[in-house]
C-alpha positions as CSV (number, residue, x, y, z in Angstrom):
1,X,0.9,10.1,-18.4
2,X,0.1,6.9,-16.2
3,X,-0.5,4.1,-17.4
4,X,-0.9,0.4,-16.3
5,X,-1.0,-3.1,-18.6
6,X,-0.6,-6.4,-17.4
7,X,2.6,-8.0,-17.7
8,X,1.0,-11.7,-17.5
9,X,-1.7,-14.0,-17.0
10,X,-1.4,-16.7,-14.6
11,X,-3.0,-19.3,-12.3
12,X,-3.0,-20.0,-8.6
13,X,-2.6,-23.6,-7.1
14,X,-3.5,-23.1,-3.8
15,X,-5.4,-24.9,-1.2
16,X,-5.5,-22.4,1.9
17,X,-8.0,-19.5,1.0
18,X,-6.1,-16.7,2.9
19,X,-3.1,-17.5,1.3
20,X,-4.4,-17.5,-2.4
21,X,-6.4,-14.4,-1.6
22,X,-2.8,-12.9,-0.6
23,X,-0.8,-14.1,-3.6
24,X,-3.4,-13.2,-5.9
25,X,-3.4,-9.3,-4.2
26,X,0.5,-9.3,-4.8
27,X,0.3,-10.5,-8.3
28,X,-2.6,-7.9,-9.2
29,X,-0.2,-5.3,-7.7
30,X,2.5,-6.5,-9.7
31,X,0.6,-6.2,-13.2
32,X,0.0,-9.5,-13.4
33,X,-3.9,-11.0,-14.3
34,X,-4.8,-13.9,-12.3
35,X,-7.0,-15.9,-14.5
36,X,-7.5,-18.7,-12.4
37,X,-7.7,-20.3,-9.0
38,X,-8.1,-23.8,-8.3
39,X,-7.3,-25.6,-4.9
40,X,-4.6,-28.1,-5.0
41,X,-7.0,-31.4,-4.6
42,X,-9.0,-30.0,-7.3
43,X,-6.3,-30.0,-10.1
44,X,-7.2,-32.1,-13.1
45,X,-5.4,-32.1,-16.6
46,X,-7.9,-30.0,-18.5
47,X,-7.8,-27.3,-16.3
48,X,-4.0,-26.7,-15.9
49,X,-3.9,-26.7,-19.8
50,X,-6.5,-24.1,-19.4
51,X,-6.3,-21.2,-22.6
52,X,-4.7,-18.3,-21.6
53,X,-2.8,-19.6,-18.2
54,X,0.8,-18.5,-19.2
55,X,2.2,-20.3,-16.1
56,X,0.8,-21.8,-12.6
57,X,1.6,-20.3,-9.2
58,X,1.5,-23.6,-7.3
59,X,1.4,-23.6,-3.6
60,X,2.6,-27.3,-2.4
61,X,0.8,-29.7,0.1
62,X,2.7,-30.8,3.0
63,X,2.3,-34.0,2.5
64,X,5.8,-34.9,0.5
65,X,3.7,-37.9,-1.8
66,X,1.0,-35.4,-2.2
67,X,3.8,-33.1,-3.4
68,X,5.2,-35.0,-5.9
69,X,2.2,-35.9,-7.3
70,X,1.0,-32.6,-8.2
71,X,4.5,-31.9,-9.4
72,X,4.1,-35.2,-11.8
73,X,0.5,-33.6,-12.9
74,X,2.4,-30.4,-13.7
75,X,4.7,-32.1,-16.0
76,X,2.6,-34.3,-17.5
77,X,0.3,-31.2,-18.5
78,X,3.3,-29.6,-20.2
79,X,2.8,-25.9,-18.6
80,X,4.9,-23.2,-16.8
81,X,5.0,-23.7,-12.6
82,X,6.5,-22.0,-10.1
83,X,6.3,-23.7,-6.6
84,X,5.8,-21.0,-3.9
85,X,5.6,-21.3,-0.2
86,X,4.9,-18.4,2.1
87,X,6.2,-18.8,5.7
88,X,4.5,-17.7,8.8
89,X,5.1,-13.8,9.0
90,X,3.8,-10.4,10.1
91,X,2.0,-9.3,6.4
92,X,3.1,-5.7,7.1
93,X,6.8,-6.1,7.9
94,X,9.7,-6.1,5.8
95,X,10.3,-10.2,5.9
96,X,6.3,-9.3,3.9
97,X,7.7,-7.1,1.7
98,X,11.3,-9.2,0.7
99,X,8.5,-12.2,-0.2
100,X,6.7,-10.1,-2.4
101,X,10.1,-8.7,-4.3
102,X,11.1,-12.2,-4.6
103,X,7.9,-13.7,-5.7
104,X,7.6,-11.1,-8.2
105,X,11.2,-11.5,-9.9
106,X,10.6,-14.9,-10.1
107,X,7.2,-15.1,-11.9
108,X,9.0,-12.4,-14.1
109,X,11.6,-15.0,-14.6
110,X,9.0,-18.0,-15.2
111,X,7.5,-15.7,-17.9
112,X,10.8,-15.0,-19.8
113,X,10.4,-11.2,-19.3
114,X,12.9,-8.5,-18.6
115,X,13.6,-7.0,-15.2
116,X,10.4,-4.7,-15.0
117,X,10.2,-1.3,-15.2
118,X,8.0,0.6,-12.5
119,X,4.4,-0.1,-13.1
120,X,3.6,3.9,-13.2
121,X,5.3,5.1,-16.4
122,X,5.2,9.5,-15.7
123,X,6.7,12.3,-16.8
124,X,8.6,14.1,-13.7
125,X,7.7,17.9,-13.4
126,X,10.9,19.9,-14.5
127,X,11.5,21.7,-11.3
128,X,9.7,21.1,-7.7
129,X,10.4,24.1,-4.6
130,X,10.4,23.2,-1.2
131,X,7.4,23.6,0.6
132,X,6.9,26.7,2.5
133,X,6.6,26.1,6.5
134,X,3.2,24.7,7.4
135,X,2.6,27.4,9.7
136,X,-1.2,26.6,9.1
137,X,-1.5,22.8,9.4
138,X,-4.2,21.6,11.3
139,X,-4.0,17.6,10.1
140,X,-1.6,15.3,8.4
141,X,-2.8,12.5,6.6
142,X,-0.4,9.8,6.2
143,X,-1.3,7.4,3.2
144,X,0.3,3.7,2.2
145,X,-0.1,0.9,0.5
146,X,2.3,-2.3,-0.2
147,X,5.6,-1.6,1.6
148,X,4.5,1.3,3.9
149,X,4.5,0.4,7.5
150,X,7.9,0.0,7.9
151,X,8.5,3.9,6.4
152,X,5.8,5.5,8.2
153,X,7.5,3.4,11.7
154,X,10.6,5.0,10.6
155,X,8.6,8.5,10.0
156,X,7.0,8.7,13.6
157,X,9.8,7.3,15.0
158,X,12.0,10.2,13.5
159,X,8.7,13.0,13.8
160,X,9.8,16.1,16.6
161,X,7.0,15.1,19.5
162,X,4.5,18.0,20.6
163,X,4.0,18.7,16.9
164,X,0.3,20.9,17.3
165,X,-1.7,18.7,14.9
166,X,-3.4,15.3,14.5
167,X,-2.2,12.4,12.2
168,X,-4.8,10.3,10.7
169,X,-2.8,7.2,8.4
170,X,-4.9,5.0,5.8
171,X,-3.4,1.8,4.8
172,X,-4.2,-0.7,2.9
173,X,-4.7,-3.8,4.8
174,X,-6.8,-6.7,5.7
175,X,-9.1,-5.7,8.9
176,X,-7.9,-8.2,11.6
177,X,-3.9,-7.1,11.2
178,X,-4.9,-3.2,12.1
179,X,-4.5,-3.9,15.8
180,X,-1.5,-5.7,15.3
181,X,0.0,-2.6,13.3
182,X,-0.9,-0.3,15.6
183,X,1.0,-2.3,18.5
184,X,4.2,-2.1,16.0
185,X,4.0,1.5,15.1
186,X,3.2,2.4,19.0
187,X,7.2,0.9,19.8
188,X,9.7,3.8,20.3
189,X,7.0,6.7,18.8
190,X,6.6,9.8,20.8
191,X,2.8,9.4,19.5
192,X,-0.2,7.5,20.4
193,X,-1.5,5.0,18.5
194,X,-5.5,4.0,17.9
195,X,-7.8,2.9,15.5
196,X,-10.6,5.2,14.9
197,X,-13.9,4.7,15.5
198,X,-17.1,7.2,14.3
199,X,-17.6,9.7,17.5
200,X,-14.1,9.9,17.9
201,X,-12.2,12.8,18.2
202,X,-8.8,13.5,16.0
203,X,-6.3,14.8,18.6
204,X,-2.5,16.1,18.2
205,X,0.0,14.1,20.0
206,X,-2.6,11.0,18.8
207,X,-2.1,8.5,15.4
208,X,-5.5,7.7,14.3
209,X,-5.6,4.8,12.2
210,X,-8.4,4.7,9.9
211,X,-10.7,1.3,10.1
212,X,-10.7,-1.0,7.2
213,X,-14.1,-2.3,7.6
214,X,-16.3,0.9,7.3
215,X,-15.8,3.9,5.8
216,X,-15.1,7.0,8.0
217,X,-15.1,11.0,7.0
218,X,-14.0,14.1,9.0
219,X,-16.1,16.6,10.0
220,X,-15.7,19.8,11.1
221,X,-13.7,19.8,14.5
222,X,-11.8,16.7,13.8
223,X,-15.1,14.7,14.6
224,X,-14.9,10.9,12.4
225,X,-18.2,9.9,10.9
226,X,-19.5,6.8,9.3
227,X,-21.2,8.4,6.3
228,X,-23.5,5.0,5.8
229,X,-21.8,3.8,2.7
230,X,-18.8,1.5,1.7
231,X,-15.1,2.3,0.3
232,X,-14.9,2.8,-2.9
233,X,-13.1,0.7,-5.3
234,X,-10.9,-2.4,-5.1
235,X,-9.1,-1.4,-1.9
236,X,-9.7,-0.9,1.6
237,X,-9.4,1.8,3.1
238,X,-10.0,4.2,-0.2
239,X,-6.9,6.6,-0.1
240,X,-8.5,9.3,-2.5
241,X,-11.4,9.0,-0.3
242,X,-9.9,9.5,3.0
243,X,-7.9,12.9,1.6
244,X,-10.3,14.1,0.0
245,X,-12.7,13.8,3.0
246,X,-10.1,16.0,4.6
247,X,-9.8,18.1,1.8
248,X,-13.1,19.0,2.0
249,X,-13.0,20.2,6.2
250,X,-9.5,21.0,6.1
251,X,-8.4,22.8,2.7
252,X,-5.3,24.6,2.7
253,X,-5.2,23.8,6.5
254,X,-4.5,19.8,5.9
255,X,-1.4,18.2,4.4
256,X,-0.6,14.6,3.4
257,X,2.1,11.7,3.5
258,X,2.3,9.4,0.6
259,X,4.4,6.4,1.8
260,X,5.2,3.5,-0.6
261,X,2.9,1.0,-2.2
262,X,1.4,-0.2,-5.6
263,X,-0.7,1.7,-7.8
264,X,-1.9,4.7,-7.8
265,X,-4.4,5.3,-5.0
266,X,-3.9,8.7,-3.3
267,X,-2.4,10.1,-5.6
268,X,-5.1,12.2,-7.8
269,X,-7.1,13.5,-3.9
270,X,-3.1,14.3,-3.1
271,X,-3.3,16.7,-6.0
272,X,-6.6,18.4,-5.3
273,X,-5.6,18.5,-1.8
274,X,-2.7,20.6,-3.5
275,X,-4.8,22.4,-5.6
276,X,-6.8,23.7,-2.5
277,X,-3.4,25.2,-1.0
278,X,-2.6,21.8,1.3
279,X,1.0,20.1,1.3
280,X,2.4,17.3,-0.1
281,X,4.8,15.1,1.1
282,X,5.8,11.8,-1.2
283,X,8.7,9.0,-0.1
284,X,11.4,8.9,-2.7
285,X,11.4,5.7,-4.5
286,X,14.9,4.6,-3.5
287,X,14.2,3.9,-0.1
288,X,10.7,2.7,-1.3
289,X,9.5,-0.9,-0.7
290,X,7.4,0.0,-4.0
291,X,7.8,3.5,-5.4
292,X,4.0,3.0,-7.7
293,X,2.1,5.2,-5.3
294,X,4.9,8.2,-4.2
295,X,5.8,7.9,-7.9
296,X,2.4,8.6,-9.3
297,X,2.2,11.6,-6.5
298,X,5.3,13.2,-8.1
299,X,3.3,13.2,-11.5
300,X,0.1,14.3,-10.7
301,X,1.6,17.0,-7.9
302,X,3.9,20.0,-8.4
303,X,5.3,21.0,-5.3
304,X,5.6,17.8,-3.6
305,X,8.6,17.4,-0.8
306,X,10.3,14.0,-1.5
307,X,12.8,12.1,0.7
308,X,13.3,8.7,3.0
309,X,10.6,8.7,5.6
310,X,13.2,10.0,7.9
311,X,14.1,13.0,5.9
312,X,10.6,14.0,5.5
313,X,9.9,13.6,9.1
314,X,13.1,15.5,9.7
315,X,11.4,18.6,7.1
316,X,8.6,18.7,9.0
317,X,9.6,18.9,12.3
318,X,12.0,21.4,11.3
319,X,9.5,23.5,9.1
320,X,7.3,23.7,12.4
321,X,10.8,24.6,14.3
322,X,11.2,27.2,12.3
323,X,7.4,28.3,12.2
């Protein structure tokens, strides 16, 4: 059964936009409810003692007076703080993903909780066989969320080259750091990399990264499409939409990759893509930056082939070996 409850609510002090819209994505992903955010030069007494604000997650000015006296206001309101400061660094890369642990533990700590538990709560099928060789895949869809571009790096880094089918990967992101990924995926990868665009063409030998900022579908011949409307819920791109879009072309012809990341988006279009005789691959949580996503795969899926991203890129190449 999944299942996910908030672990706390808290407020952001924070006077840079982009930065607040980035801590309060972490702490949503973490289970925490962000109840308010105020810039720094806007912080006044009454609203720091604001009803329901368990704690403040208080991004400093530079200015050291400035500093100190938003830490005297703090004190003087009598509340919870934590005083955060996020460094220049790439937002997909593992530097990202040790800030976000970090952060996390300590809000945890700030809140007097225990050392959470995983954020999907599931009950593991009893026993999973290997997948049979994908003698009939014509399109992999590789799927992440928070923590995933460093595993699917290590996937196509580790993938056999000449493998006879397109890859098209979905990951959550903002929409001006999608070139930037692909640049960083592109290093030491027997693939192309490119972001897709409606008209285009999914190709074997060729990565197709799925735009954040409209909503693409397949069609029949690999053709993308821009179908007129927007993703679907909180998160861009929509995971469940983009399987299930290849679902619908590709059936028991299409498999996917869920890498790591929070929640549970891809999980439930992984399992109808199952359902319709397609393959499932999840990352293991060990080597996951956060297992939510490959977790809730391995409870909604039953025959789902889990491993590092370099074990699972080492099954596939050798299932097509063998094919």
């Amino acid at each position: 059964m999944i299942q996910k409850a908030a672990r706390g609510q808290v407020g952001l002090l924070c006077e840079e936009e982009p930065v607040s819209d980035s801590l309060s994505e972490v702490l949503h992903h973490g289970g925490f409810r962000v109840l308010s955010t105020l810039p720094v030069s806007g912080a006044a007494l009454p609203d720091l003692q604001a009803d329901g604000v368990e704690a403040w997650i208080v991004v400093p000015p530079n200015d050291a007076a400035a500093a100190a006296q938003l830490e005297a206001l703090l004190k003087r309101a009598g509340v919870r703080y934590h005083l955060e400061s996020q460094g220049e660094m790439e937002l997909f890369g593992e530097a990202f993903i040790r800030w976000q642990d970090r952060l996390l533990q300590d809000v945890t700590t700030l809140l007097g909780q225990p050392k959470p538990e995983p954020e999907i709560v599931y009950t593991r099928p009893a026993a999973r066989p290997q997948c049979a060789a994908p003698d009939g895949l014509e399109i992999l869809v590789l799927a992440s969320s928070l923590g995933g571009p460093p595993a699917v790096k290590a996937f196509l880094d580790g993938l056999r080259p000449g493998l006879p089918f397109p890859l098209l990967y979905a990951q959550h992101i903002e929409p001006e750091q999608l070139e930037s990924l692909a640049r960083v995926l592109a290093r030491h990868s027997h693939y192309q990399l490119r972001i897709g665009q409606a008209g285009d063409v999914v190709t074997p030998g060729v990565v197709t990264l799925v735009p954040v900022a409209e909503r693409l579908d397949v069609t029949g011949g690999g053709i993308l499409r821009n179908p007129g409307c927007p993703w679907s819920g909180p998160y861009r791109p929509c995971l469940d939409e983009v399987i299930d879009a290849v679902t619908a072309v590709y059936g028991a012809r299409a498999g996917v990759v869920v890498f790591s990341g929070m929640g549970d988006d891809g999980s439930r279009a992984a399992a109808r893509l199952e359902r319709s005789g397609g393959r499932v691959w999840a990352q293991d949580a060990a080597s996951s930056g956060c297992s939510s996503m490959p977790d809730a795969t391995r409870a909604y899926c039953q025959r789902p082939y889990s491993g590092p991203p370099t074990a699972l890129a080492s099954n596939l190449s050798l299932l097509y070996a063998r094919a």
